[in-house]
C-alpha positions as CSV (number, residue, x, y, z in Angstrom):
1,X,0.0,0.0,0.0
2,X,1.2,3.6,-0.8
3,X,1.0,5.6,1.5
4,X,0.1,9.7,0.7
5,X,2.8,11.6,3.7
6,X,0.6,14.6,3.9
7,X,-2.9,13.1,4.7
8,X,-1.1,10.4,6.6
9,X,-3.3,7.9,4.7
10,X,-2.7,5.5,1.5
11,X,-3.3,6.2,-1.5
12,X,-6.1,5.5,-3.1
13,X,-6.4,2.7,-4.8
14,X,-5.2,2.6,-8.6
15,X,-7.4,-0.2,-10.1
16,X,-10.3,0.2,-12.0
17,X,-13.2,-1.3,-13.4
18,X,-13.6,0.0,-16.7
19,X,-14.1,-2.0,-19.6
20,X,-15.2,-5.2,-17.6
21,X,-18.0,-7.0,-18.8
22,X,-20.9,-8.5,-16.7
23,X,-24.3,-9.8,-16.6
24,X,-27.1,-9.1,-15.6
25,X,-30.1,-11.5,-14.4
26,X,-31.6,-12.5,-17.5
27,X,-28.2,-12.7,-19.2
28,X,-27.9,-9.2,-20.9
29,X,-24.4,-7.8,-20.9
30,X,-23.2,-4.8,-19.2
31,X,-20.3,-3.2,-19.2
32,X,-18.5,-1.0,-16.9
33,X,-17.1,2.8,-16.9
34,X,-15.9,3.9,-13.5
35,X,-14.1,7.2,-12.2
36,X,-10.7,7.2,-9.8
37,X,-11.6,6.4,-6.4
38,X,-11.5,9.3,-4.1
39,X,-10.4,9.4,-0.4
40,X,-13.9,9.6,1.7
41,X,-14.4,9.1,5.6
42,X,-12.1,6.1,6.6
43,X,-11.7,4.9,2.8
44,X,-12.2,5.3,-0.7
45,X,-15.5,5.6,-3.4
46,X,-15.3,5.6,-6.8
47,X,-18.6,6.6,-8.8
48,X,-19.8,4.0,-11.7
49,X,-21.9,3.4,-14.8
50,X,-23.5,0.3,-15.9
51,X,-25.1,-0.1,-19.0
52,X,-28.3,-1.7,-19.5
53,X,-29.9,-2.7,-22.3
54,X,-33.0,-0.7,-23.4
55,X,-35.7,-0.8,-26.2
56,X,-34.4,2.1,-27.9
57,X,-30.7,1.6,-27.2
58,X,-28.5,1.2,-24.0
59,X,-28.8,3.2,-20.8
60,X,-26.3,3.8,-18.2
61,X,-27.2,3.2,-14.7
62,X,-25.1,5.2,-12.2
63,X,-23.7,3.6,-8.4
64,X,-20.6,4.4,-6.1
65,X,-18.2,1.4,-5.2
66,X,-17.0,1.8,-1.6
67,X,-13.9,0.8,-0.3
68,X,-13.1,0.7,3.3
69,X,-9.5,1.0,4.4
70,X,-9.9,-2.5,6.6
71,X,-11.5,-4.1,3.6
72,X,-9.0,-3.6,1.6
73,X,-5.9,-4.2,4.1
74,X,-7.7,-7.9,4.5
75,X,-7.5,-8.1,0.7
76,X,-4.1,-7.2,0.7
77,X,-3.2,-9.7,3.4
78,X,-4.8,-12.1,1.9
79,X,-3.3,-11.7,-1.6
80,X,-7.2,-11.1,-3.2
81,X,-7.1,-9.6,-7.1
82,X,-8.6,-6.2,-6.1
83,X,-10.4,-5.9,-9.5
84,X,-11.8,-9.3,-9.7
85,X,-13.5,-9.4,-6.3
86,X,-14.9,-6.3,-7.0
87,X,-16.0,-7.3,-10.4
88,X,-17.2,-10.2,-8.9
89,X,-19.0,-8.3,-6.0
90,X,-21.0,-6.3,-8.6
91,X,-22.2,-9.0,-10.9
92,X,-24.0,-10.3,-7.7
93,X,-25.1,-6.7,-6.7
94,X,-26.6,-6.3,-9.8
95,X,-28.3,-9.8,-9.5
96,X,-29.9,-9.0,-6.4
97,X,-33.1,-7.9,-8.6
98,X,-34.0,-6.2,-11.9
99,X,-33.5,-2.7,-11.3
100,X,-35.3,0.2,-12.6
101,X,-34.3,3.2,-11.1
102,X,-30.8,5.1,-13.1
103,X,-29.7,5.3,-9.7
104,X,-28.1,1.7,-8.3
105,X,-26.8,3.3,-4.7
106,X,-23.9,2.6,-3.1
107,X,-21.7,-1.1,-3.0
108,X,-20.1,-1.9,-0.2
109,X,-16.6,-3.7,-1.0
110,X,-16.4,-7.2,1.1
């Protein structure tokens, strides 16, 4: 971890991600655009777009991927692939149930 000497905390994290393709429930693809993370509270969030299919094209579905700072020391620890738990994390978030709202909240990173 990198640690940032003026805010005494690390830096936030560098991976990302955009470009990673998913599913949703009934099988659609979506794929993923997502913004730096950014130091907030005790960790780090990054704002996201999905994209959803739509009758008249594809729609982008906004949410913010949170990262706490113990969350990702464990990872770290334990040798995880940031990006791919997290991938992994929101194919299941977005699985939870069809959503309808351009709005998908906030993820918390396990």
């Amino acid at each position: 971890m990198i640690w940032i000497t003026d805010t005494h905390r690390p830096a936030p994290p560098t991976w990302s991600l955009t470009g990673q393709m998913l599913l949703w429930p009934d099988g659609s693809p979506t794929h993923v655009r997502q913004q730096p993370f950014e130091p907030v509270g005790t960790g780090w969030e990054a704002t996201a777009k999905v994209s959803r299919s739509a009758r008249d094209g594809s729609r982008w579905l906004s949410l913010r991927l949170r990262l706490e700072a113990d969350v990702r020391t464990e990872w770290e620890q334990t040798a995880v692939n940031e990006r791919t738990r997290a991938a992994d994390q929101l194919e299941s978030y977005l699985r939870l149930r069809e959503w309808h709202d351009d709005d998908l909240g906030v993820l918390y990173l396990k």
